[in-house]
mmCIF file of the N, C-alpha and C atoms, coordinates in Angstrom:
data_MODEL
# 
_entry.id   MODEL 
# 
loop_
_atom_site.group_PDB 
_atom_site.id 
_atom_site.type_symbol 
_atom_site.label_atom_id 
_atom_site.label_alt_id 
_atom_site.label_comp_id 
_atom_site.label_asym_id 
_atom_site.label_entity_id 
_atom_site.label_seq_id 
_atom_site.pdbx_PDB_ins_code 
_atom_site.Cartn_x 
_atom_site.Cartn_y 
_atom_site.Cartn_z 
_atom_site.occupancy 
_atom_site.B_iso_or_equiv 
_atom_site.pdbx_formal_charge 
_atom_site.auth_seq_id 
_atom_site.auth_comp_id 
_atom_site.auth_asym_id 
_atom_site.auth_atom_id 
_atom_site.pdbx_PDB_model_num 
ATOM 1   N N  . UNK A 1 1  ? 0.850  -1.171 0.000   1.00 0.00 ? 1  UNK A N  1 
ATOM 2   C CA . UNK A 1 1  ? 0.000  0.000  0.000   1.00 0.00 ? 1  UNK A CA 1 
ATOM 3   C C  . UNK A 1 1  ? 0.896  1.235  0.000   1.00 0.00 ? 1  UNK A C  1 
ATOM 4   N N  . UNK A 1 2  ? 1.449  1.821  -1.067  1.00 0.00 ? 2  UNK A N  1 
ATOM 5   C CA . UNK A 1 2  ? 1.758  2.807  -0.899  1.00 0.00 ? 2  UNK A CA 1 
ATOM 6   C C  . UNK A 1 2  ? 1.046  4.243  -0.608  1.00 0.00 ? 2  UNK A C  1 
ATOM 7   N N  . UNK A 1 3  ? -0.270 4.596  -0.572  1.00 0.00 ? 3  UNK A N  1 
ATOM 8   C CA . UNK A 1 3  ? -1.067 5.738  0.125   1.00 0.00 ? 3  UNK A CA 1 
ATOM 9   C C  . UNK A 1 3  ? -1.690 5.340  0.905   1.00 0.00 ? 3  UNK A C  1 
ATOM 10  N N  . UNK A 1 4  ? -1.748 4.733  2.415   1.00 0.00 ? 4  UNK A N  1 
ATOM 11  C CA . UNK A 1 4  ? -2.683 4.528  2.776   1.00 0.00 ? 4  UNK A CA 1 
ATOM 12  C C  . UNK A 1 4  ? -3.948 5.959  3.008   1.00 0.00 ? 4  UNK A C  1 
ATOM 13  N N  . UNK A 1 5  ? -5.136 5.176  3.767   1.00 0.00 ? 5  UNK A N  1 
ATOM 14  C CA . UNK A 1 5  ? -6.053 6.159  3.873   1.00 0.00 ? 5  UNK A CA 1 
ATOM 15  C C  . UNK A 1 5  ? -5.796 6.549  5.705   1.00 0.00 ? 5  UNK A C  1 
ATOM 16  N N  . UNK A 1 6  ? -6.242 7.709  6.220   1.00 0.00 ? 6  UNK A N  1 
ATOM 17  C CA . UNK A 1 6  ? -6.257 7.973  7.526   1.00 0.00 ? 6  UNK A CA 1 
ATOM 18  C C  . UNK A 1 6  ? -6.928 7.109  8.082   1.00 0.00 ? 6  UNK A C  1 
ATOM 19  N N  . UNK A 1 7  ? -7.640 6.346  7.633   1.00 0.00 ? 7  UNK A N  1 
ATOM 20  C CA . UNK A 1 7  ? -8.870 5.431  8.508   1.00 0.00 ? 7  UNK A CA 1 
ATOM 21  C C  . UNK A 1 7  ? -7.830 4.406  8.769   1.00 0.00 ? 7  UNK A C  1 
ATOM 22  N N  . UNK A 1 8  ? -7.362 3.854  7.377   1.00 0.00 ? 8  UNK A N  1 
ATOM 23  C CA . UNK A 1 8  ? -6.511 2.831  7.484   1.00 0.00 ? 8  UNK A CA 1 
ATOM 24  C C  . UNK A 1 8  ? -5.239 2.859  8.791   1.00 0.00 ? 8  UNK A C  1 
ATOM 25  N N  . UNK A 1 9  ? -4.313 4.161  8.639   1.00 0.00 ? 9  UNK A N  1 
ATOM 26  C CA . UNK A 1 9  ? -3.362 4.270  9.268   1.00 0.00 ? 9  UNK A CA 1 
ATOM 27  C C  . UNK A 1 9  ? -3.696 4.317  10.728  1.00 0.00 ? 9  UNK A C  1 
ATOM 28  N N  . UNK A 1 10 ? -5.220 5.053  10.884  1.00 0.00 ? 10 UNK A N  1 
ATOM 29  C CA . UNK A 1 10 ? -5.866 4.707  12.543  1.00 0.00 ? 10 UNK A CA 1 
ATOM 30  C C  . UNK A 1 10 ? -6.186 3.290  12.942  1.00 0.00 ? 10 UNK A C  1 
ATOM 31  N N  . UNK A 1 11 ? -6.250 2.649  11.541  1.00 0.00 ? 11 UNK A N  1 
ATOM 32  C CA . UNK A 1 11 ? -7.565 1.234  12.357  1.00 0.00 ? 11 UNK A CA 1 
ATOM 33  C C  . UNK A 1 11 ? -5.593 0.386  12.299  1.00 0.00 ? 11 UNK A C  1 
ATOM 34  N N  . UNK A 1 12 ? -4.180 0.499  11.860  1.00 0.00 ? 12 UNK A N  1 
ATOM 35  C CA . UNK A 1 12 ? -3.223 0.074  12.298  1.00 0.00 ? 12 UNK A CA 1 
ATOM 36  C C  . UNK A 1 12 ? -3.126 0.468  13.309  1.00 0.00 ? 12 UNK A C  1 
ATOM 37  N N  . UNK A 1 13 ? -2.592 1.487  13.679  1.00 0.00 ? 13 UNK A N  1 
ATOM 38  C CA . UNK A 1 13 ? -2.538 2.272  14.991  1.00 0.00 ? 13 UNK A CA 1 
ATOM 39  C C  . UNK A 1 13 ? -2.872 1.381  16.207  1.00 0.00 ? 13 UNK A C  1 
ATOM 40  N N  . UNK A 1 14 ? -4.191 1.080  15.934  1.00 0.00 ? 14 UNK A N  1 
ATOM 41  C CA . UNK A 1 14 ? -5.089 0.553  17.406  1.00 0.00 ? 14 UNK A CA 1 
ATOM 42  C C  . UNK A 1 14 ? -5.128 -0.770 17.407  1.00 0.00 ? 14 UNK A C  1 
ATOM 43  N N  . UNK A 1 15 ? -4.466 -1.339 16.415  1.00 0.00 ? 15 UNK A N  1 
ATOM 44  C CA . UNK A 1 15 ? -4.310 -2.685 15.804  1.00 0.00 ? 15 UNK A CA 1 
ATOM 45  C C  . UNK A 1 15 ? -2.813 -3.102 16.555  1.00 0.00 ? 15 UNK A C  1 
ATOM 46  N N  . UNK A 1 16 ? -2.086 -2.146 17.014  1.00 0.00 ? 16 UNK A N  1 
ATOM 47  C CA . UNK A 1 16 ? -0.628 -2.138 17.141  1.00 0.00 ? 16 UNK A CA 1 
ATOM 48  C C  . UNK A 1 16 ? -1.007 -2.037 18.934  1.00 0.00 ? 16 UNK A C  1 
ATOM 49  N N  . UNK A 1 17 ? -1.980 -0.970 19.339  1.00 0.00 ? 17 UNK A N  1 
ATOM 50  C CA . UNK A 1 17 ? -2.007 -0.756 20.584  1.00 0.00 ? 17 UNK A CA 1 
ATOM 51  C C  . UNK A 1 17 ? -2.871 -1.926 21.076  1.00 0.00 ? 17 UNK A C  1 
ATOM 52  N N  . UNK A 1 18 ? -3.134 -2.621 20.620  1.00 0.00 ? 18 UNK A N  1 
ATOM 53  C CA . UNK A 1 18 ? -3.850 -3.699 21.251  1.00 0.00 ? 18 UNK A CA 1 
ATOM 54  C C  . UNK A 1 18 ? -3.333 -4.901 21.570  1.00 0.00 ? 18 UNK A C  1 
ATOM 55  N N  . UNK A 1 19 ? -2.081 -5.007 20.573  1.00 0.00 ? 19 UNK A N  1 
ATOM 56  C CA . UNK A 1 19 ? -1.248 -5.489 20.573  1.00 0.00 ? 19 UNK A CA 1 
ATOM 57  C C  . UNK A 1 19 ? -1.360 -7.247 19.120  1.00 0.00 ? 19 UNK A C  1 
ATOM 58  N N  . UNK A 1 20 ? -2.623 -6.683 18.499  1.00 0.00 ? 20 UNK A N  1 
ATOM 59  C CA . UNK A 1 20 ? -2.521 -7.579 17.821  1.00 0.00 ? 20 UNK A CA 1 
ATOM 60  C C  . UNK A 1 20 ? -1.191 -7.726 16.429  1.00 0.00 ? 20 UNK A C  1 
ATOM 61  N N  . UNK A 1 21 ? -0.990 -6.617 15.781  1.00 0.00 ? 21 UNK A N  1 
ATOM 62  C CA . UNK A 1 21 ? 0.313  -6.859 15.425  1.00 0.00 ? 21 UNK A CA 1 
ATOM 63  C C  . UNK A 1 21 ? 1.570  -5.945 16.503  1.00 0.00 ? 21 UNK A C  1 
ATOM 64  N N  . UNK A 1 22 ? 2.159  -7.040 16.230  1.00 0.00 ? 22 UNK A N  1 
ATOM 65  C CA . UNK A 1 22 ? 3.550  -7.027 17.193  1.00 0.00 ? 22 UNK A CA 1 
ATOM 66  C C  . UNK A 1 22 ? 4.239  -5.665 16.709  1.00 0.00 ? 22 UNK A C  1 
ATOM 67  N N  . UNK A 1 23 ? 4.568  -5.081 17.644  1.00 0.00 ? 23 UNK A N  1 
ATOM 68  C CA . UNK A 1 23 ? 5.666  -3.663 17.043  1.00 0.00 ? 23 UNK A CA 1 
ATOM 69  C C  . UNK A 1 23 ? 6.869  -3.798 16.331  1.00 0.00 ? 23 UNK A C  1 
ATOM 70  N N  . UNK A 1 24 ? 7.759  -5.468 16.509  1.00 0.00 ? 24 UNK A N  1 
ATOM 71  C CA . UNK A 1 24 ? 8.693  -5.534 16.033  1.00 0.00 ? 24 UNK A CA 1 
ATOM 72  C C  . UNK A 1 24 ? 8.469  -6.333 14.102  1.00 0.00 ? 24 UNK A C  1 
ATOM 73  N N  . UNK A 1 25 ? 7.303  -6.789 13.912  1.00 0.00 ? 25 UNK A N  1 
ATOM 74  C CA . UNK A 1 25 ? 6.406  -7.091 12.742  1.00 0.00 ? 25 UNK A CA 1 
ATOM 75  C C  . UNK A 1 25 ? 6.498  -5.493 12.284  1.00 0.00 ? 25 UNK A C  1 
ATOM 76  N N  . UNK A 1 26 ? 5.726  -4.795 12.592  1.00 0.00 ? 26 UNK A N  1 
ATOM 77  C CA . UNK A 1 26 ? 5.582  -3.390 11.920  1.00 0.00 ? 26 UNK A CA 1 
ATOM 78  C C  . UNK A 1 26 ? 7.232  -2.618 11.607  1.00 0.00 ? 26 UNK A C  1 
ATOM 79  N N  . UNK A 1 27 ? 8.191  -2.924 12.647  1.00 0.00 ? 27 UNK A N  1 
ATOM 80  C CA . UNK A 1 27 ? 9.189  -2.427 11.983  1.00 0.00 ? 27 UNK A CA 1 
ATOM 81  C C  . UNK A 1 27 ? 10.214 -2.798 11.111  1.00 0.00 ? 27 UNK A C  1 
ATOM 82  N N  . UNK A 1 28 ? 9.907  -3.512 11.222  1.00 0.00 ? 28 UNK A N  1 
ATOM 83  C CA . UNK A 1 28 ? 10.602 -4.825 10.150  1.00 0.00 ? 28 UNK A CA 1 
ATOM 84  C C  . UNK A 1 28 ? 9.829  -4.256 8.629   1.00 0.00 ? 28 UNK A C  1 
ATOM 85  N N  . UNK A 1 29 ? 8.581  -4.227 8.632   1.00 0.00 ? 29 UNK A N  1 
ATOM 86  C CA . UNK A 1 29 ? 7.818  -4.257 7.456   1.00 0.00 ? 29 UNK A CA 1 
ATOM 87  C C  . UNK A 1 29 ? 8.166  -2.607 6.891   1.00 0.00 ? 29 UNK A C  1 
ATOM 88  N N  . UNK A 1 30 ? 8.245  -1.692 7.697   1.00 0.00 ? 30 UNK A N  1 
ATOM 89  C CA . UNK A 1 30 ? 9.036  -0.192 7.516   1.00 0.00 ? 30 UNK A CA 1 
ATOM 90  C C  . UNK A 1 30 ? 10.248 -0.368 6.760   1.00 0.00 ? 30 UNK A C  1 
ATOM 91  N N  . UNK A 1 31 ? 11.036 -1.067 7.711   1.00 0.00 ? 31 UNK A N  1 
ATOM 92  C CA . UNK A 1 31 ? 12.641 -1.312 7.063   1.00 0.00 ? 31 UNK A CA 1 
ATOM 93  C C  . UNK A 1 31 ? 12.389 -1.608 5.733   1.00 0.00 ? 31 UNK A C  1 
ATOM 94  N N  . UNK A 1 32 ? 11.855 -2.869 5.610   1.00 0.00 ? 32 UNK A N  1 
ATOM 95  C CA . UNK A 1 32 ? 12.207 -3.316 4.140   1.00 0.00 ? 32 UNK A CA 1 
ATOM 96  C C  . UNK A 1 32 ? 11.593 -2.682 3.199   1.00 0.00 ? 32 UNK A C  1 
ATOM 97  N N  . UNK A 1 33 ? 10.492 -1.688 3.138   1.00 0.00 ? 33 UNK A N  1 
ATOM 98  C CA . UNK A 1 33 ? 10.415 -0.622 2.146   1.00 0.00 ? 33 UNK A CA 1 
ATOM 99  C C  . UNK A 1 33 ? 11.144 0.330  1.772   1.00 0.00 ? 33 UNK A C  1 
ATOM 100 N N  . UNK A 1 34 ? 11.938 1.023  3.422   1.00 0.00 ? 34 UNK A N  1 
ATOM 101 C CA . UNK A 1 34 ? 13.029 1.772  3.157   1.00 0.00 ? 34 UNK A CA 1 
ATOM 102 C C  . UNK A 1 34 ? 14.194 1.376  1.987   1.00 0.00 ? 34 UNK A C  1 
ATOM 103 N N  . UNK A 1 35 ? 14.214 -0.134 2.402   1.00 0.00 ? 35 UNK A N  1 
ATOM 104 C CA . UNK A 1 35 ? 15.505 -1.003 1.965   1.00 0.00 ? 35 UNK A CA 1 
ATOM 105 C C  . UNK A 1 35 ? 15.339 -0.851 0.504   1.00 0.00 ? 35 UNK A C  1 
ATOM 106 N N  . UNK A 1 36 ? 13.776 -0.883 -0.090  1.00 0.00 ? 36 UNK A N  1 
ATOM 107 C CA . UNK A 1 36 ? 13.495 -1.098 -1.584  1.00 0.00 ? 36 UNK A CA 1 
ATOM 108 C C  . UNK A 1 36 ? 13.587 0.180  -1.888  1.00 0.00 ? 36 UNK A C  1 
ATOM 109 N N  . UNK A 1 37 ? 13.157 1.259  -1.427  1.00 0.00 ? 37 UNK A N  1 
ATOM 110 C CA . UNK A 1 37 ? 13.101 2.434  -1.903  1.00 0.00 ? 37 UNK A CA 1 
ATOM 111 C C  . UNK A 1 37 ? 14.886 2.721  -2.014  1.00 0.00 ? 37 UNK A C  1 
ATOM 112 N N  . UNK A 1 38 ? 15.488 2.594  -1.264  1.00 0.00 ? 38 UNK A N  1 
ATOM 113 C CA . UNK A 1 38 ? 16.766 2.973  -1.171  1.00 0.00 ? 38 UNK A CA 1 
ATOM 114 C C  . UNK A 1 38 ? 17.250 2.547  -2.511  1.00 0.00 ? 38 UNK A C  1 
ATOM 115 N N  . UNK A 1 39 ? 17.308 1.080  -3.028  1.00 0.00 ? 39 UNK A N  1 
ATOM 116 C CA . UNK A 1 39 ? 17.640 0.055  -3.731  1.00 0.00 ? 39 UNK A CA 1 
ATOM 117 C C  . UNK A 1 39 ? 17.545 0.252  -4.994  1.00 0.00 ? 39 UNK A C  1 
ATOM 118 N N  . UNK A 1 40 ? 16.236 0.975  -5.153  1.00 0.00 ? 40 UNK A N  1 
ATOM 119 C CA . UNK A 1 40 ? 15.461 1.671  -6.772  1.00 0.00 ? 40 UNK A CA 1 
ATOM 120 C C  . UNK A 1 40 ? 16.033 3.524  -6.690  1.00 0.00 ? 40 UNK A C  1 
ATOM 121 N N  . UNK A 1 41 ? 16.744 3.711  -5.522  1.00 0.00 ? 41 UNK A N  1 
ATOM 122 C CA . UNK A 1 41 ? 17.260 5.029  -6.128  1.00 0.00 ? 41 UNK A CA 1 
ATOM 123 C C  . UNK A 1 41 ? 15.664 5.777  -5.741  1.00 0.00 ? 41 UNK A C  1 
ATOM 124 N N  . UNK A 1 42 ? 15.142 5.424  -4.815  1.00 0.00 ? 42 UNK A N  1 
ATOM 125 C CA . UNK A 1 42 ? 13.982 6.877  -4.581  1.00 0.00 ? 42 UNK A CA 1 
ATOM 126 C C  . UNK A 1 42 ? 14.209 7.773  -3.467  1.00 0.00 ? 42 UNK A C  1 
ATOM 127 N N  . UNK A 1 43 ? 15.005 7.519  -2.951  1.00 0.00 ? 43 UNK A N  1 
ATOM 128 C CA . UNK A 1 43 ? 15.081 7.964  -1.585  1.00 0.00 ? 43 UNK A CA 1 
ATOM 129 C C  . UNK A 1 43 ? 16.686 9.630  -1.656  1.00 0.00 ? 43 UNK A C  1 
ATOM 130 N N  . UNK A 1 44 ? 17.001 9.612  -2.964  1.00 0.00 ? 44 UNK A N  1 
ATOM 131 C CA . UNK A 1 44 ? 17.967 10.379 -3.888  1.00 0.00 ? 44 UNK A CA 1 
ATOM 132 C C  . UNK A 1 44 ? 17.223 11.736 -4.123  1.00 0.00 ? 44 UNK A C  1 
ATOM 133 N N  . UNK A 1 45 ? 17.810 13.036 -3.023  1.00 0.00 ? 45 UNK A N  1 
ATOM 134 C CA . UNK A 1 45 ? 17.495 13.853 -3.452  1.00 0.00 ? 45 UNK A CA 1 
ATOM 135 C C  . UNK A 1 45 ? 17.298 14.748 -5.125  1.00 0.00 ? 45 UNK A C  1 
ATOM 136 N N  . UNK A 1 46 ? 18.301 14.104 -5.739  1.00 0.00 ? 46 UNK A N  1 
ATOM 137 C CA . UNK A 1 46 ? 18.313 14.848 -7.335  1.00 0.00 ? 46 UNK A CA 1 
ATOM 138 C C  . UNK A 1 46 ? 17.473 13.909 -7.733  1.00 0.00 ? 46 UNK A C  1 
ATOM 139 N N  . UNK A 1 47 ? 17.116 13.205 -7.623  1.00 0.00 ? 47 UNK A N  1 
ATOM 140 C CA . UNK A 1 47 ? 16.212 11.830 -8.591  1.00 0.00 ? 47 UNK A CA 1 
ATOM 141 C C  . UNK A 1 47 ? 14.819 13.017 -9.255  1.00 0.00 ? 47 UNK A C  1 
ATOM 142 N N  . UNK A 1 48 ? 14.739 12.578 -10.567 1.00 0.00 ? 48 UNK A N  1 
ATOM 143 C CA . UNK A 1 48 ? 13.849 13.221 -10.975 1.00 0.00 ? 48 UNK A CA 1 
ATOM 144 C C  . UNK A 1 48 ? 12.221 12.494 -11.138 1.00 0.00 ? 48 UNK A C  1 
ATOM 145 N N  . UNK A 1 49 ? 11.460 12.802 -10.676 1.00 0.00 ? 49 UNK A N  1 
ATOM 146 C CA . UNK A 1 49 ? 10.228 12.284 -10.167 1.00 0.00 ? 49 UNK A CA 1 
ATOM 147 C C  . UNK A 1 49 ? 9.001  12.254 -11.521 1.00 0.00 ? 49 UNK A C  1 
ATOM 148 N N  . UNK A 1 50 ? 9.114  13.152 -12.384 1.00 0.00 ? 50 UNK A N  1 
ATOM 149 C CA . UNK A 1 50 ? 7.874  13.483 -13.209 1.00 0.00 ? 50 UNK A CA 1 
ATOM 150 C C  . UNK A 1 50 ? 9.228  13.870 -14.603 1.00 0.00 ? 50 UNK A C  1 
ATOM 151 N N  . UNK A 1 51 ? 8.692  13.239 -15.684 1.00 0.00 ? 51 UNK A N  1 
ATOM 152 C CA . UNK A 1 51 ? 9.618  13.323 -16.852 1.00 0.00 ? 51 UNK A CA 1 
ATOM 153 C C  . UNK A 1 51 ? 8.660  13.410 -17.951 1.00 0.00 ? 51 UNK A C  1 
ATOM 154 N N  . UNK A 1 52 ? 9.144  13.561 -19.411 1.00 0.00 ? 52 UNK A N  1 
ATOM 155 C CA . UNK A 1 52 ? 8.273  14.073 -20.410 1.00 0.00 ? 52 UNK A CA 1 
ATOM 156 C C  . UNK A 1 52 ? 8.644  12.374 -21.192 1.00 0.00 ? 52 UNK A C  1 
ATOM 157 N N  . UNK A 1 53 ? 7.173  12.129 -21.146 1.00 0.00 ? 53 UNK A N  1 
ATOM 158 C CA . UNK A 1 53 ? 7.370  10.404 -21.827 1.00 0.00 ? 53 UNK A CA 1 
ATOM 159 C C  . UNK A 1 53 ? 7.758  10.388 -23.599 1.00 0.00 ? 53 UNK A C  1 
ATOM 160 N N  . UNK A 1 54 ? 8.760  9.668  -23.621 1.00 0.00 ? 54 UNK A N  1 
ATOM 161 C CA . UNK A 1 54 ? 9.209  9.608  -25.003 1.00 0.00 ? 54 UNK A CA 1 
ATOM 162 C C  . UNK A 1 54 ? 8.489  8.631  -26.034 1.00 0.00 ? 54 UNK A C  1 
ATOM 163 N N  . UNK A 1 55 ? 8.742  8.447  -27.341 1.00 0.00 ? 55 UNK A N  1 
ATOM 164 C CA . UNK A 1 55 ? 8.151  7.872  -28.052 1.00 0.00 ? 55 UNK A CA 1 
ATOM 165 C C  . UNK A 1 55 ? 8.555  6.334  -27.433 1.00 0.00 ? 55 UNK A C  1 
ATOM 166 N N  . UNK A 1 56 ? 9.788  6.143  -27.206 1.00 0.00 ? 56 UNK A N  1 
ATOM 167 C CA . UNK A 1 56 ? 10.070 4.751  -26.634 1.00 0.00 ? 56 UNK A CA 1 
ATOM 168 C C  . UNK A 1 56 ? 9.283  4.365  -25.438 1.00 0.00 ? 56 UNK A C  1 
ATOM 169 N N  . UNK A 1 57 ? 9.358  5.380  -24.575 1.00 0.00 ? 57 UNK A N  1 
ATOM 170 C CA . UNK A 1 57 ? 8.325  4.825  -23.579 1.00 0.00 ? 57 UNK A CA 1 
ATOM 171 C C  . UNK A 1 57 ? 7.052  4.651  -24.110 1.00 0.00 ? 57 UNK A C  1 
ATOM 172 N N  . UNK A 1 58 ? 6.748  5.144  -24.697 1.00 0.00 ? 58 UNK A N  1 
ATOM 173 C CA . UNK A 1 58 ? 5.041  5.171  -25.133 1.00 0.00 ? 58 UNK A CA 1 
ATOM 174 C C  . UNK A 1 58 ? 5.073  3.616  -25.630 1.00 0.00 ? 58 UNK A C  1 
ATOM 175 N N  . UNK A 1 59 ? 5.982  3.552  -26.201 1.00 0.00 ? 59 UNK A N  1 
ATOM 176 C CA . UNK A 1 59 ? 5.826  2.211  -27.073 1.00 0.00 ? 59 UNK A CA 1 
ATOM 177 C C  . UNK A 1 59 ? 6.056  1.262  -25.609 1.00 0.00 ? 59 UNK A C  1 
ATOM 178 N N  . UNK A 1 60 ? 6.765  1.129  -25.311 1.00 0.00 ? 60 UNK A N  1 
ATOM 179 C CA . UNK A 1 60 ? 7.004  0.275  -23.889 1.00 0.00 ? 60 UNK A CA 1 
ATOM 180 C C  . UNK A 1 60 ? 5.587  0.255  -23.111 1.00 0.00 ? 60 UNK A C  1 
ATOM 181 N N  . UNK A 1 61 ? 5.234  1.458  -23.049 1.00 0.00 ? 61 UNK A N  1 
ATOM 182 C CA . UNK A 1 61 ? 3.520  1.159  -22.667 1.00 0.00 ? 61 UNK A CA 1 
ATOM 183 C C  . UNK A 1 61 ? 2.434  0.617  -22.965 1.00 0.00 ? 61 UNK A C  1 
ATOM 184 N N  . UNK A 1 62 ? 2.806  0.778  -24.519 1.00 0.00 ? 62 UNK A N  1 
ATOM 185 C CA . UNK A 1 62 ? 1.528  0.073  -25.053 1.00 0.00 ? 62 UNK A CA 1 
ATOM 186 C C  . UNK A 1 62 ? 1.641  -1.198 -24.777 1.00 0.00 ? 62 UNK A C  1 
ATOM 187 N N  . UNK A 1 63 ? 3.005  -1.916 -25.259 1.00 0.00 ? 63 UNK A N  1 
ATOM 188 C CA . UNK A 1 63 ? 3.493  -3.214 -25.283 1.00 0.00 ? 63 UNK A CA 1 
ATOM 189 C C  . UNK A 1 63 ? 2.950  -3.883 -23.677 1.00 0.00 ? 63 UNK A C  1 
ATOM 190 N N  . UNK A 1 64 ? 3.169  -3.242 -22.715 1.00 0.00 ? 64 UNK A N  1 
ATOM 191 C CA . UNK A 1 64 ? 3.219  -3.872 -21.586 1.00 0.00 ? 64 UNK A CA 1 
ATOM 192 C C  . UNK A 1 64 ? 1.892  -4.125 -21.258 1.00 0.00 ? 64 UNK A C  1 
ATOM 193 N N  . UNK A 1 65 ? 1.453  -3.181 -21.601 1.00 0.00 ? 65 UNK A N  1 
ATOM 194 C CA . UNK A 1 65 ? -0.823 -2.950 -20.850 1.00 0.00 ? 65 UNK A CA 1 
ATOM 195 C C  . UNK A 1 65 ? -1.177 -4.105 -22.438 1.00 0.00 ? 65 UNK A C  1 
ATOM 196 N N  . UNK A 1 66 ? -0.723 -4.522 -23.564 1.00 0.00 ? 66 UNK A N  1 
ATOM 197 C CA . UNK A 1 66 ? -0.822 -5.229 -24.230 1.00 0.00 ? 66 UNK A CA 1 
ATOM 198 C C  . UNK A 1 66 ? -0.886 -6.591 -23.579 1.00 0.00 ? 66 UNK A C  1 
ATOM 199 N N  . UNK A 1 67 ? -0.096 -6.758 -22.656 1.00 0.00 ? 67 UNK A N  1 
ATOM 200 C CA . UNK A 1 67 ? 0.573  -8.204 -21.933 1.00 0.00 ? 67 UNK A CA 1 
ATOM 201 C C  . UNK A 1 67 ? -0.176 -8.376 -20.912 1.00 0.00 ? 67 UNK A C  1 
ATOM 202 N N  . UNK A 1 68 ? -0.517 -7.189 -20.428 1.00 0.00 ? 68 UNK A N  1 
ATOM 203 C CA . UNK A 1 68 ? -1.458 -7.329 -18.931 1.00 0.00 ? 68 UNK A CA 1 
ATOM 204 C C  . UNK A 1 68 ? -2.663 -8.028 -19.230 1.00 0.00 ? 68 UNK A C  1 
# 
């Protein structure tokens, strides 16, 4: 889930204070997104976020939602 919703992030919250998931489960599951984000280069202040899609990408798009 990369956006959760506020409902969502509350109904974890109380999910955590209740103790049904474990705190050391939740940080573990933090880490290893950090770990991926780090890994793919997102976490890179210069990284450029929004780019002007080229004809190659376009084609790479079609091809792929073709496959899906």
């Amino acid at each position: 889930m990369l956006w959760p919703s506020y409902t969502f992030m509350d109904t974890l919250e109380m999910r955590i204070k209740r103790g049904e998931i474990p705190m050391y489960r939740f940080n573990d599951t933090v880490q290893r997104v950090w770990n991926l984000k780090e890994r793919f280069g997102l976490l890179k202040k210069e990284r450029v976020l929004i780019r002007e899609f080229t004809s190659e990408d376009r084609i790479e798009g079609d091809k792929t939602a073709k496959e899906i």
